[in-house]
PDB file with one MODEL, atoms N, CA, C and O in Angstrom:
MODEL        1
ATOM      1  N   UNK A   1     -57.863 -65.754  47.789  1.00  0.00           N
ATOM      2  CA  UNK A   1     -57.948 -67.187  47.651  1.00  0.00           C
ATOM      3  C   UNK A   1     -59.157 -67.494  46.783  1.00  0.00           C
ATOM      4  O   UNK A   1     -60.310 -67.117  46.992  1.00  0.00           O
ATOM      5  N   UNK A   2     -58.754 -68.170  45.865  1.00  0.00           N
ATOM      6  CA  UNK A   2     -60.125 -69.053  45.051  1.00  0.00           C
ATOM      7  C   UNK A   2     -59.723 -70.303  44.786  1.00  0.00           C
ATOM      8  O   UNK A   2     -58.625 -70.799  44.532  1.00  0.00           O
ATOM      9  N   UNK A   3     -61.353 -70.930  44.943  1.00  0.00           N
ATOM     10  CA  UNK A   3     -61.226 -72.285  44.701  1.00  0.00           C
ATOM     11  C   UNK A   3     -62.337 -72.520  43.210  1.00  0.00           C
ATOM     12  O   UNK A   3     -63.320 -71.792  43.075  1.00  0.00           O
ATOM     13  N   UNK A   4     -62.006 -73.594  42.205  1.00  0.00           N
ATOM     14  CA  UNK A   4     -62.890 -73.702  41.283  1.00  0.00           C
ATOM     15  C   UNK A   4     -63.878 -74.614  41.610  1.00  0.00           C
ATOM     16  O   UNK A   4     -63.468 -75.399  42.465  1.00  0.00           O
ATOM     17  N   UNK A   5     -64.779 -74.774  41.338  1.00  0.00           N
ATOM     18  CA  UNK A   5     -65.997 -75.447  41.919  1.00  0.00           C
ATOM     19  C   UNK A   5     -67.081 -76.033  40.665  1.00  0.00           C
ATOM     20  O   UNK A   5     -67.572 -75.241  39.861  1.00  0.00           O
ATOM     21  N   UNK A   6     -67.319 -77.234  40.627  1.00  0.00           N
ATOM     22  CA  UNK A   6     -68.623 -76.927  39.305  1.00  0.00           C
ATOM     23  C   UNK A   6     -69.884 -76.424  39.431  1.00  0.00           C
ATOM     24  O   UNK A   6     -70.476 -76.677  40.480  1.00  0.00           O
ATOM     25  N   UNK A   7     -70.363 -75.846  38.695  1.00  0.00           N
ATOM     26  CA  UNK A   7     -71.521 -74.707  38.925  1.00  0.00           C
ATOM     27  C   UNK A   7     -72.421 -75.840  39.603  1.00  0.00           C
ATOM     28  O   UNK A   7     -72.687 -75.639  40.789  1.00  0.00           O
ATOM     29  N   UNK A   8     -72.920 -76.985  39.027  1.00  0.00           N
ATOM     30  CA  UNK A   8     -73.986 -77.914  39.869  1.00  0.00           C
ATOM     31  C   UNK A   8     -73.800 -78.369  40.690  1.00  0.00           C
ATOM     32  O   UNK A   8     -74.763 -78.789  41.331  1.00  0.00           O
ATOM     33  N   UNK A   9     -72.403 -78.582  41.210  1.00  0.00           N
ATOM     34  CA  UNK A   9     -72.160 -79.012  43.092  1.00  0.00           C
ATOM     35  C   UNK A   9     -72.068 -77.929  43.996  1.00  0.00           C
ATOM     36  O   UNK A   9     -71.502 -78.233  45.046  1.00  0.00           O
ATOM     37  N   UNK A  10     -72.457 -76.744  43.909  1.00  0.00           N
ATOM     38  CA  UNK A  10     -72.375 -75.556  44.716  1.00  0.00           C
ATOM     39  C   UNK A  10     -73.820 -75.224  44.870  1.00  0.00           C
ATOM     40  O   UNK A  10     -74.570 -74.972  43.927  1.00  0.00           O
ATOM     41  N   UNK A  11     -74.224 -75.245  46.403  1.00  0.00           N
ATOM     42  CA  UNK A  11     -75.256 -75.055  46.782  1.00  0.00           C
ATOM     43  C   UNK A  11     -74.948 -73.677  47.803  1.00  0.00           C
ATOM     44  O   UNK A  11     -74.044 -73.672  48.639  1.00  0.00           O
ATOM     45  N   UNK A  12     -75.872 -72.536  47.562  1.00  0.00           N
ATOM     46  CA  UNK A  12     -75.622 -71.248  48.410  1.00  0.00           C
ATOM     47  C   UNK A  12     -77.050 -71.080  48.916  1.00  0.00           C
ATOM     48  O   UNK A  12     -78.066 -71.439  48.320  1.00  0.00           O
ATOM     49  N   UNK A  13     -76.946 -70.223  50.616  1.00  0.00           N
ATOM     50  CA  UNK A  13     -78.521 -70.230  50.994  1.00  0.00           C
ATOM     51  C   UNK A  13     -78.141 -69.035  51.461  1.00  0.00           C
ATOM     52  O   UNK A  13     -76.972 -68.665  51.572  1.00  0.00           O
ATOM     53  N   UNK A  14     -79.202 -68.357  51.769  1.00  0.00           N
ATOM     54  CA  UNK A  14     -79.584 -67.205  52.532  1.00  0.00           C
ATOM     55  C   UNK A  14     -79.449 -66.149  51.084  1.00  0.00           C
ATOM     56  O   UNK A  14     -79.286 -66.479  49.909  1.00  0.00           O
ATOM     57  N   UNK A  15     -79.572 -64.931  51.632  1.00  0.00           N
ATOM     58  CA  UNK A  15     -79.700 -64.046  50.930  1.00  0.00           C
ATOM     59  C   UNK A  15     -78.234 -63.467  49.556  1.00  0.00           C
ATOM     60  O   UNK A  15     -77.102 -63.026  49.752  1.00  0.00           O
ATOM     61  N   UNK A  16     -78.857 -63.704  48.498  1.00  0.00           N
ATOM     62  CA  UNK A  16     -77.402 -63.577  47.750  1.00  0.00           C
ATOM     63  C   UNK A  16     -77.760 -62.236  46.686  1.00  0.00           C
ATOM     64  O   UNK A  16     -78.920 -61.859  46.517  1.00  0.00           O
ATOM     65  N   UNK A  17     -76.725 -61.669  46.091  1.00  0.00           N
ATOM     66  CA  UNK A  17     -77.241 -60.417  44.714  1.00  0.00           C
ATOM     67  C   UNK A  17     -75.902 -60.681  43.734  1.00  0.00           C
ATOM     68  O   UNK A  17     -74.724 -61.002  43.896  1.00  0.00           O
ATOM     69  N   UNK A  18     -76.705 -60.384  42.733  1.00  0.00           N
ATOM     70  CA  UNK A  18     -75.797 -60.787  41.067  1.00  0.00           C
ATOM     71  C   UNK A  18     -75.554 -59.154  40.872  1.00  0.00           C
ATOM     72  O   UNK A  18     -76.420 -58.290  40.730  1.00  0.00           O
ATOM     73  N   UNK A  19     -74.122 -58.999  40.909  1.00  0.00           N
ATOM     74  CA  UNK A  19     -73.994 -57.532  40.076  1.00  0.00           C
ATOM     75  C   UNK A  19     -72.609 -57.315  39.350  1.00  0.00           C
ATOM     76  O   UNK A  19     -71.618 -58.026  39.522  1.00  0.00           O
ATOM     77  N   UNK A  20     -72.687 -56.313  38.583  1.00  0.00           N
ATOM     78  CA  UNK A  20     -71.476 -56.455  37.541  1.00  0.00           C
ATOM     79  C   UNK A  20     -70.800 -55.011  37.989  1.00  0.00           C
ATOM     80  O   UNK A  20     -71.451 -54.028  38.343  1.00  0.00           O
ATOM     81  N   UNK A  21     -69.600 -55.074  37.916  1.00  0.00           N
ATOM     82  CA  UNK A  21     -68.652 -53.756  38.162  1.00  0.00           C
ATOM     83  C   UNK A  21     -68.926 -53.166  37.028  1.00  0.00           C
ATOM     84  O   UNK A  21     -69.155 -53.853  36.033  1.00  0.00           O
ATOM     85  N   UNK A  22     -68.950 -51.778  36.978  1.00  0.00           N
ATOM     86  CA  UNK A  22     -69.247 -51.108  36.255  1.00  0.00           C
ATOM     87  C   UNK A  22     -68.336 -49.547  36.900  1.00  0.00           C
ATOM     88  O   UNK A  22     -68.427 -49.245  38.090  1.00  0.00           O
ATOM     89  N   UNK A  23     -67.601 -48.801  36.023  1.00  0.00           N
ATOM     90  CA  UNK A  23     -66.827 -47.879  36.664  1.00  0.00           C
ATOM     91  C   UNK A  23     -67.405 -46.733  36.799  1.00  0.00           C
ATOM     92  O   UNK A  23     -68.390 -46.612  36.070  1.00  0.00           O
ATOM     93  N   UNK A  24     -67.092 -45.569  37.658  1.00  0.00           N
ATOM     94  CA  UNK A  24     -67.686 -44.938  37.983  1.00  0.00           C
ATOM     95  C   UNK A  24     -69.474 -44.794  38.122  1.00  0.00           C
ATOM     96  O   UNK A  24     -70.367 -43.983  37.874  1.00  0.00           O
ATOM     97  N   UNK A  25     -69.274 -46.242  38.721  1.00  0.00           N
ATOM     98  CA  UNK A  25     -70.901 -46.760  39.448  1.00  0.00           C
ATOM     99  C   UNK A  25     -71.170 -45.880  40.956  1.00  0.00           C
ATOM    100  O   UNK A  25     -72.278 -45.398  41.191  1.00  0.00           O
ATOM    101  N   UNK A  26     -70.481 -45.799  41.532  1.00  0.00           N
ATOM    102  CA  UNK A  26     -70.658 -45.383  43.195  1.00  0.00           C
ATOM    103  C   UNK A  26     -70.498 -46.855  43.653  1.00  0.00           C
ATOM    104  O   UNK A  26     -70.656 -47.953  43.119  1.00  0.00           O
ATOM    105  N   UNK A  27     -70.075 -46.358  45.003  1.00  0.00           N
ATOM    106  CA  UNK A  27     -70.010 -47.427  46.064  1.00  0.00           C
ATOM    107  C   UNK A  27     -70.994 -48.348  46.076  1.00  0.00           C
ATOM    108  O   UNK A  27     -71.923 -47.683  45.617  1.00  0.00           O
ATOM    109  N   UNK A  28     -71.458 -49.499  46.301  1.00  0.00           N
ATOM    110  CA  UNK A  28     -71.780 -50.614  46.851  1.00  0.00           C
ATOM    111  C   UNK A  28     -71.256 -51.675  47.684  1.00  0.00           C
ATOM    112  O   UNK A  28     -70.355 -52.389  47.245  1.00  0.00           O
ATOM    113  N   UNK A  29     -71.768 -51.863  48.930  1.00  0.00           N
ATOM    114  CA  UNK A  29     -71.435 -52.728  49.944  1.00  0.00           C
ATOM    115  C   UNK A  29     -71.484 -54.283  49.829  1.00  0.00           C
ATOM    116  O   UNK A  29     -72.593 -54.812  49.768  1.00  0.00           O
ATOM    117  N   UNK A  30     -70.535 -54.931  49.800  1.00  0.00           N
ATOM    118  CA  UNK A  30     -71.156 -56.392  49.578  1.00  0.00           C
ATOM    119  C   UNK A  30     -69.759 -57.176  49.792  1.00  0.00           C
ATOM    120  O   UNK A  30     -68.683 -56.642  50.061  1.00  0.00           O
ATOM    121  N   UNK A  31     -70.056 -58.873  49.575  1.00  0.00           N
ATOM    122  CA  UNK A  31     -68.584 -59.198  49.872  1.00  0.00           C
ATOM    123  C   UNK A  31     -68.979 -60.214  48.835  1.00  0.00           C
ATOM    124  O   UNK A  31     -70.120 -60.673  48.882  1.00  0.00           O
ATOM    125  N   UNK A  32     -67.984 -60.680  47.731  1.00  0.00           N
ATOM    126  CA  UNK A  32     -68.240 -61.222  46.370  1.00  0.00           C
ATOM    127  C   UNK A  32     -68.206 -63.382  47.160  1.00  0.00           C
ATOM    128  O   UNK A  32     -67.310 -63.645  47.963  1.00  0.00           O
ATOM    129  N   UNK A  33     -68.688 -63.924  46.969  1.00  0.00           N
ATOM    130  CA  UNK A  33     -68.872 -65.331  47.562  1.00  0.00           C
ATOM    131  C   UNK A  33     -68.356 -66.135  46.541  1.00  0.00           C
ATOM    132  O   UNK A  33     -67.506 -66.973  46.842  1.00  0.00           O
ATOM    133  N   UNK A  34     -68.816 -65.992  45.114  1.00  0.00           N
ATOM    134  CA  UNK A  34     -68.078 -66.532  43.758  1.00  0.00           C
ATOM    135  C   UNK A  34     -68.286 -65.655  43.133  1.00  0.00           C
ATOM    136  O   UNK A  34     -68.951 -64.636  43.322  1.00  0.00           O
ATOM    137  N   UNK A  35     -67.263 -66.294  41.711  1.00  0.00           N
ATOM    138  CA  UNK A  35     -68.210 -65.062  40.127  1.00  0.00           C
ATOM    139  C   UNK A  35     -68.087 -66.411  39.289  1.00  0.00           C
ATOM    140  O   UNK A  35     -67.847 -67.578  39.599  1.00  0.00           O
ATOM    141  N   UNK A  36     -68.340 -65.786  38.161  1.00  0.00           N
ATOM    142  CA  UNK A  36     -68.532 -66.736  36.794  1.00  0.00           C
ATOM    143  C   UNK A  36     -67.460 -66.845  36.102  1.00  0.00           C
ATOM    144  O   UNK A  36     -66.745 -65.845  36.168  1.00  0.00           O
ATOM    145  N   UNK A  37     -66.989 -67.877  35.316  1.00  0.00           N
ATOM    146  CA  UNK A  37     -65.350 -67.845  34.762  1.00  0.00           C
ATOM    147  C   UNK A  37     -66.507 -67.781  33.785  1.00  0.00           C
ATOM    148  O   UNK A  37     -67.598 -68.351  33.809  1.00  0.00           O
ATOM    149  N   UNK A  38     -65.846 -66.725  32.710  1.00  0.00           N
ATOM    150  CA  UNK A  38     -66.543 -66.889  30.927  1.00  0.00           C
ATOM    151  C   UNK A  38     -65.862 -67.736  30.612  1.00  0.00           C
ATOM    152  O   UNK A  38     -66.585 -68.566  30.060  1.00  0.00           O
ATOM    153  N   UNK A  39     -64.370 -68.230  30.620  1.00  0.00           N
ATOM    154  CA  UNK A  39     -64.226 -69.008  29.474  1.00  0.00           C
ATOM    155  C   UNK A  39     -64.446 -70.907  30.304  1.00  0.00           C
ATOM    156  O   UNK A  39     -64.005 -71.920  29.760  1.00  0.00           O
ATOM    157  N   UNK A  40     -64.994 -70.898  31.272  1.00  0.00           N
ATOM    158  CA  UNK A  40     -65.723 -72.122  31.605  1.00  0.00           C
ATOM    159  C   UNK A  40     -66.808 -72.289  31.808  1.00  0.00           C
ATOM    160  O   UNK A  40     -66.933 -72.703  32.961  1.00  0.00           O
ATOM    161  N   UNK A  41     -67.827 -72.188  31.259  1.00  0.00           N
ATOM    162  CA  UNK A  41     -69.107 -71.861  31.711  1.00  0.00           C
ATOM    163  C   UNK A  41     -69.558 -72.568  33.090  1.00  0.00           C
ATOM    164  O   UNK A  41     -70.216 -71.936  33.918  1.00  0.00           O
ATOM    165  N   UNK A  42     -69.174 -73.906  33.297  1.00  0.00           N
ATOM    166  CA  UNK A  42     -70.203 -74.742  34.132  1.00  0.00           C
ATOM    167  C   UNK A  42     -68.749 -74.656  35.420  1.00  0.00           C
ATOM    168  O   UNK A  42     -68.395 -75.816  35.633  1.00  0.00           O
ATOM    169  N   UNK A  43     -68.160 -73.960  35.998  1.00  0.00           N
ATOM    170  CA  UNK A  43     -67.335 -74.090  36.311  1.00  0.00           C
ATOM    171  C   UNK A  43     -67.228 -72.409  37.103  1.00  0.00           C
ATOM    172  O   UNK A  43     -66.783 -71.512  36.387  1.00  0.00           O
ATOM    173  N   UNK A  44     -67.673 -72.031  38.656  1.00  0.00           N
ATOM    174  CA  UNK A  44     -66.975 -71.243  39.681  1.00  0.00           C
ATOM    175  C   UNK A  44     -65.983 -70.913  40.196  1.00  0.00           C
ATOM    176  O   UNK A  44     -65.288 -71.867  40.546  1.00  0.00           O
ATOM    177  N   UNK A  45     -65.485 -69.686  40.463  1.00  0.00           N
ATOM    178  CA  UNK A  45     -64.356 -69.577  41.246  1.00  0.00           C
ATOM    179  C   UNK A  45     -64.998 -68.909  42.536  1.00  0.00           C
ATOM    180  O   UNK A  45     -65.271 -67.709  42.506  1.00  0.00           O
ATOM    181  N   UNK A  46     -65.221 -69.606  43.571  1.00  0.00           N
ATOM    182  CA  UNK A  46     -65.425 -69.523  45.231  1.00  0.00           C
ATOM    183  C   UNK A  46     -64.679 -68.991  45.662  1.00  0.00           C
ATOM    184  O   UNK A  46     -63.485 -69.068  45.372  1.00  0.00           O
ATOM    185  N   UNK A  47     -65.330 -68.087  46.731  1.00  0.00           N
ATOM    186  CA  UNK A  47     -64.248 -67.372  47.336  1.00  0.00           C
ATOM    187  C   UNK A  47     -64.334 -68.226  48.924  1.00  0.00           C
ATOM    188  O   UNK A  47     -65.123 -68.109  49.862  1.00  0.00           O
ATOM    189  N   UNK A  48     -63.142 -69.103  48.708  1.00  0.00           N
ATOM    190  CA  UNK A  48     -63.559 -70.188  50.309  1.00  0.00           C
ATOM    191  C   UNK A  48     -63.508 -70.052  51.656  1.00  0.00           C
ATOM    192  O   UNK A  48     -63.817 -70.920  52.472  1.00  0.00           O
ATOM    193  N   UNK A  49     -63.041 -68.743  51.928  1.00  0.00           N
ATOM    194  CA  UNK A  49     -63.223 -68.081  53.110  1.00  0.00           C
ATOM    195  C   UNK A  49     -64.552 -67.801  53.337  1.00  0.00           C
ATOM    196  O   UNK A  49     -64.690 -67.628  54.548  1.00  0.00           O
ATOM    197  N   UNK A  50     -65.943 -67.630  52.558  1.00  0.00           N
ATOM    198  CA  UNK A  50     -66.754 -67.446  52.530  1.00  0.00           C
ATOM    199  C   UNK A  50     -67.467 -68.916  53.259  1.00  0.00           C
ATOM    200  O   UNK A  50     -68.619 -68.929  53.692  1.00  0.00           O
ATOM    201  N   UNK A  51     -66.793 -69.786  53.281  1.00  0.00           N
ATOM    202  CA  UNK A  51     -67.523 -71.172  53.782  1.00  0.00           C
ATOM    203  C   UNK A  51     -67.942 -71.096  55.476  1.00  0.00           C
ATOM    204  O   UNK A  51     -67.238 -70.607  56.359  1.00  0.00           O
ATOM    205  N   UNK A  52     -68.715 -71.457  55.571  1.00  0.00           N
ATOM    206  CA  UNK A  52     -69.264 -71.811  56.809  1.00  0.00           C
ATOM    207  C   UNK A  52     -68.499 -72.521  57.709  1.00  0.00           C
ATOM    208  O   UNK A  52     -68.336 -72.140  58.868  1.00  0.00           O
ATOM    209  N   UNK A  53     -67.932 -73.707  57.173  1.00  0.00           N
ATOM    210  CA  UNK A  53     -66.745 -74.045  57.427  1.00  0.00           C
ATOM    211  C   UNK A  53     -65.547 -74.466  56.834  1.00  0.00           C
ATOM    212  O   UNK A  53     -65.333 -75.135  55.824  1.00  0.00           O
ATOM    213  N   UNK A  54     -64.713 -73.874  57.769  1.00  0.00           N
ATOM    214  CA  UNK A  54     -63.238 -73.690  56.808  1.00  0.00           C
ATOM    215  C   UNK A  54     -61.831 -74.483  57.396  1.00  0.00           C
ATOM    216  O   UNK A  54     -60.728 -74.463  56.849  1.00  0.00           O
ATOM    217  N   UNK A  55     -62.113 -75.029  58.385  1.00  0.00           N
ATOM    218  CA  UNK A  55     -61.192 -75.655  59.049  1.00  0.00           C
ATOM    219  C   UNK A  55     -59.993 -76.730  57.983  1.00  0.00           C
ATOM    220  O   UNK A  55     -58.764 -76.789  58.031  1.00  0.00           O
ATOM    221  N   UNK A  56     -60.814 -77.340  57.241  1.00  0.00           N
ATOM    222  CA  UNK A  56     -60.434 -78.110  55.614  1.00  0.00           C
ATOM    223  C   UNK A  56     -59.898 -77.677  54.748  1.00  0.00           C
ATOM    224  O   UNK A  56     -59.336 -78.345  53.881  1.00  0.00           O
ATOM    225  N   UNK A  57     -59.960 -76.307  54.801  1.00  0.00           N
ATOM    226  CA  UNK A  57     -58.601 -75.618  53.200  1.00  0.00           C
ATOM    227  C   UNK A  57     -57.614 -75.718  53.592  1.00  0.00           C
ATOM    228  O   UNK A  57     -57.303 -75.636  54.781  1.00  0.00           O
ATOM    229  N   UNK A  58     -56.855 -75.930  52.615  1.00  0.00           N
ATOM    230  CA  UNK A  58     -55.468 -76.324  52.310  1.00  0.00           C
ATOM    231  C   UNK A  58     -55.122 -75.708  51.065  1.00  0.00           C
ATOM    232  O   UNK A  58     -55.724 -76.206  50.114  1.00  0.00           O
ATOM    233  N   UNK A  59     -54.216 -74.636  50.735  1.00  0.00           N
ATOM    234  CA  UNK A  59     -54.355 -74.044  49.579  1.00  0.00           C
ATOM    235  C   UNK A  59     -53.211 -75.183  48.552  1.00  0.00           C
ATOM    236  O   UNK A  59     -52.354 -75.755  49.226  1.00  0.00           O
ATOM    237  N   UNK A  60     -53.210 -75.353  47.677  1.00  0.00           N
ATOM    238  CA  UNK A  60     -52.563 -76.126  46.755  1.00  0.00           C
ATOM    239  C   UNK A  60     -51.423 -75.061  46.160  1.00  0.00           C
ATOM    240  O   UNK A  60     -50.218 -75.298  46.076  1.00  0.00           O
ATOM    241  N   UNK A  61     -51.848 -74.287  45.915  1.00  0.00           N
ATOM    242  CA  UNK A  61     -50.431 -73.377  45.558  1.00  0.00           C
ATOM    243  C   UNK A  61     -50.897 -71.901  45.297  1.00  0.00           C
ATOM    244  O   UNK A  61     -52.051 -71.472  45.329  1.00  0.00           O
ATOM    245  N   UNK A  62     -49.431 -71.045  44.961  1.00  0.00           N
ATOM    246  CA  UNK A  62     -49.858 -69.603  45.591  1.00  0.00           C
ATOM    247  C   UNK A  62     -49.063 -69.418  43.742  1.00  0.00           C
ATOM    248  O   UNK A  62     -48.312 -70.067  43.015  1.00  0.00           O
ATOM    249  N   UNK A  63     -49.872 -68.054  43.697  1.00  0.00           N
ATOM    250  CA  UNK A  63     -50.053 -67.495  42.300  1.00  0.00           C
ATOM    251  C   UNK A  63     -49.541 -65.729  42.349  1.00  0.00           C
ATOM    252  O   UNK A  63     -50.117 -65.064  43.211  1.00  0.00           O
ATOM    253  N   UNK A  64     -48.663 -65.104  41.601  1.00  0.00           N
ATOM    254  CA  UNK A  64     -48.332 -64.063  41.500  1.00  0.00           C
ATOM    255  C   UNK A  64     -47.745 -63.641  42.112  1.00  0.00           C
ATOM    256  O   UNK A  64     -47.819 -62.424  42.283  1.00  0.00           O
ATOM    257  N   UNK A  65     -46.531 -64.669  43.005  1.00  0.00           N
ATOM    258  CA  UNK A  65     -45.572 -64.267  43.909  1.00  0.00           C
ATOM    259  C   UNK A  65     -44.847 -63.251  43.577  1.00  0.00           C
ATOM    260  O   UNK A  65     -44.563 -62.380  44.399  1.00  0.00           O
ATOM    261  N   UNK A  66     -44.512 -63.226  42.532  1.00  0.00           N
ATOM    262  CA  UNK A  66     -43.544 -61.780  42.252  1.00  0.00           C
ATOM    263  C   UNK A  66     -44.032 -60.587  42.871  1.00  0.00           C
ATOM    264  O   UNK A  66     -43.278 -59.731  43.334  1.00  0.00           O
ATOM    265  N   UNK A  67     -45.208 -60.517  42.888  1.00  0.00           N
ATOM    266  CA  UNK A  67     -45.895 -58.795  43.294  1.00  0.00           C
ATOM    267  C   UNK A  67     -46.320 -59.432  45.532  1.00  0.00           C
ATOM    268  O   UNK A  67     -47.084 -58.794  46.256  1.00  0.00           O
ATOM    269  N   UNK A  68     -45.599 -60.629  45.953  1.00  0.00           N
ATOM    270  CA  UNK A  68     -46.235 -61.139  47.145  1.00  0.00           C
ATOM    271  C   UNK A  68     -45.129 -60.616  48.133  1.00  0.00           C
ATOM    272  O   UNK A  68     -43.899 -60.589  48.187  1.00  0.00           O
ATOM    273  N   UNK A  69     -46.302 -60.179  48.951  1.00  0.00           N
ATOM    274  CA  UNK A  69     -45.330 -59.040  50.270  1.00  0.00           C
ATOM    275  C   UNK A  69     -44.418 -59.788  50.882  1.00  0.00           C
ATOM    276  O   UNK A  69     -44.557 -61.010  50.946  1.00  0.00           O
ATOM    277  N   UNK A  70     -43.547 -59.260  51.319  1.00  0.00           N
ATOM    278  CA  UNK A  70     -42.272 -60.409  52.065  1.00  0.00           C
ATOM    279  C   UNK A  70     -42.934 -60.653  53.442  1.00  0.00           C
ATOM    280  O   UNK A  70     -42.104 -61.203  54.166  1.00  0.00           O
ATOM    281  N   UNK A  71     -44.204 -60.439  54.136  1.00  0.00           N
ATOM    282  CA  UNK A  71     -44.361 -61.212  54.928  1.00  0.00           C
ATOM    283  C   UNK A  71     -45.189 -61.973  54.857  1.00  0.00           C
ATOM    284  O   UNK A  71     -45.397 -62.704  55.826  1.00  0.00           O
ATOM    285  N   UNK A  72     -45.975 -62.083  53.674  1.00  0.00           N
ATOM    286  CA  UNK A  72     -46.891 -63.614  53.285  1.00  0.00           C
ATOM    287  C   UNK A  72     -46.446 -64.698  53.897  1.00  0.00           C
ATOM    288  O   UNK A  72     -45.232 -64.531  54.014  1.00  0.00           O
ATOM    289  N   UNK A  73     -46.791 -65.855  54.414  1.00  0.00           N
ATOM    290  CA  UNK A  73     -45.988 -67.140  54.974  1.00  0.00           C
ATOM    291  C   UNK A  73     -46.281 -67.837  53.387  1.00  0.00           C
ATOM    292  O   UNK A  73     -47.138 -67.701  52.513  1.00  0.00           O
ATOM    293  N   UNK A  74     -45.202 -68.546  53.558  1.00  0.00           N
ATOM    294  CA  UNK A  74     -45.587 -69.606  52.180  1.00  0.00           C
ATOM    295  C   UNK A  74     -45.388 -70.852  52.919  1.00  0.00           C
ATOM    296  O   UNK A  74     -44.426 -70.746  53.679  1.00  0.00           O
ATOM    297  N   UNK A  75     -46.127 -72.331  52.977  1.00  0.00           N
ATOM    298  CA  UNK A  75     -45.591 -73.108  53.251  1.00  0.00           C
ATOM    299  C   UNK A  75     -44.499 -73.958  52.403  1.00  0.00           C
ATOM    300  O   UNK A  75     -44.664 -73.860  51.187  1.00  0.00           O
ATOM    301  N   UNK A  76     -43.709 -74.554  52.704  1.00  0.00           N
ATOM    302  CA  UNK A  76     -42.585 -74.963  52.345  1.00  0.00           C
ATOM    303  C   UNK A  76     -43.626 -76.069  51.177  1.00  0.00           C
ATOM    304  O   UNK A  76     -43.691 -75.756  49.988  1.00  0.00           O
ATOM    305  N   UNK A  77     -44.196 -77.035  51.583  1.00  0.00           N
ATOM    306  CA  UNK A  77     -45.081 -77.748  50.836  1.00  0.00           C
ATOM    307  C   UNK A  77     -45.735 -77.985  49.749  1.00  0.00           C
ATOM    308  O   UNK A  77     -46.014 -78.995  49.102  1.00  0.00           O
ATOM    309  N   UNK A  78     -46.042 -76.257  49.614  1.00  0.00           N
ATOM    310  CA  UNK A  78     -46.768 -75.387  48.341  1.00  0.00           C
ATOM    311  C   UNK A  78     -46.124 -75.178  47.383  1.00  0.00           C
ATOM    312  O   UNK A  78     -44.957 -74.809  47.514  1.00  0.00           O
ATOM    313  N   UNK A  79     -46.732 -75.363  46.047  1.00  0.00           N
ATOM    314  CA  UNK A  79     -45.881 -74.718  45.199  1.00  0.00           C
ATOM    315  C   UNK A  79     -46.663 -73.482  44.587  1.00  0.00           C
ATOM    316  O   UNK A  79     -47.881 -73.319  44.513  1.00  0.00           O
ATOM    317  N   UNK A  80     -45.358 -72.436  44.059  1.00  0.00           N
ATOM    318  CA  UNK A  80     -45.906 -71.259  44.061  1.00  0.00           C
ATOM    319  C   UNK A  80     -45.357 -70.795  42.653  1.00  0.00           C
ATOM    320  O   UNK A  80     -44.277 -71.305  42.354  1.00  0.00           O
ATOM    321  N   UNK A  81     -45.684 -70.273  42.104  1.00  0.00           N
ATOM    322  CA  UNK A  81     -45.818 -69.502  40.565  1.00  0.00           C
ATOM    323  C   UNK A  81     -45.390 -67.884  40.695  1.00  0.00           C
ATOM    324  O   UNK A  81     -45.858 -67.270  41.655  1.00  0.00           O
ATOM    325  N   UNK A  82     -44.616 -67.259  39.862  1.00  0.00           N
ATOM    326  CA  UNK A  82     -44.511 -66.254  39.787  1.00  0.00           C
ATOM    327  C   UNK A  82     -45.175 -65.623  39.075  1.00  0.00           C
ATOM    328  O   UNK A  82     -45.005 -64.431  39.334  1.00  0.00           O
ATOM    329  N   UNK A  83     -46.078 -65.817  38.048  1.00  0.00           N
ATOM    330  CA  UNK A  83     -47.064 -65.631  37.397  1.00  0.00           C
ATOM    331  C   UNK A  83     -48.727 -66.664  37.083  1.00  0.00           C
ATOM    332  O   UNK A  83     -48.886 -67.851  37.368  1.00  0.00           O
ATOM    333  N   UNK A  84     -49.313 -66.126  36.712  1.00  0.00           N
ATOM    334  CA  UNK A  84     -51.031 -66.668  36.681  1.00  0.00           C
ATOM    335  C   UNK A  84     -50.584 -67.741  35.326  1.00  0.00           C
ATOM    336  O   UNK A  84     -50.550 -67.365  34.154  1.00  0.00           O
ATOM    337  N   UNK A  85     -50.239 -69.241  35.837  1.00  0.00           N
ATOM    338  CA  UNK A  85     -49.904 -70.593  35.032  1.00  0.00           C
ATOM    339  C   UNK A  85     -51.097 -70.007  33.957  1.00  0.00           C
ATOM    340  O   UNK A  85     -51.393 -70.654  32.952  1.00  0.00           O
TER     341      UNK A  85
ENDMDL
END
């Protein structure tokens, strides 16, 4: 799940680290909270499970159904894409 966010309305506290994948790096432990879109600069993709609170998501629609396990729930509500619009 990601949500886009603008870089100046996103406020993060406690302890955070900036790092770039790099292959055959070795393991590192961590759980990614956002990253940076290059081709938007001022503009996040959140990872919103990461929120403190989450009771309020509502996903707007589901992306890359073709490769989506047959027991995903989809709500009827949602609209869903077989590929990344």
């Amino acid at each position: 799940m990601a949500m886009p966010v603008k870089k100046d309305s996103l406020t993060v506290t406690g302890l955070t680290k900036q790092f770039m994948r790099i292959a055959d790096s070795g393991p590192e432990c961590g759980v990614r909270v956002y990253h940076s879109l290059k081709f938007i600069p001022d503009v996040l993709s959140l990872k919103p499970g990461t929120l403190d609170d989450t009771s309020w998501l509502r996903s707007g629609y589901f992306i890359c159904m073709r490769n989506a396990l047959d027991w995903v729930p989809v709500p009827n509500d949602v609209e869903t894409f077989e590929r990344q619009p």
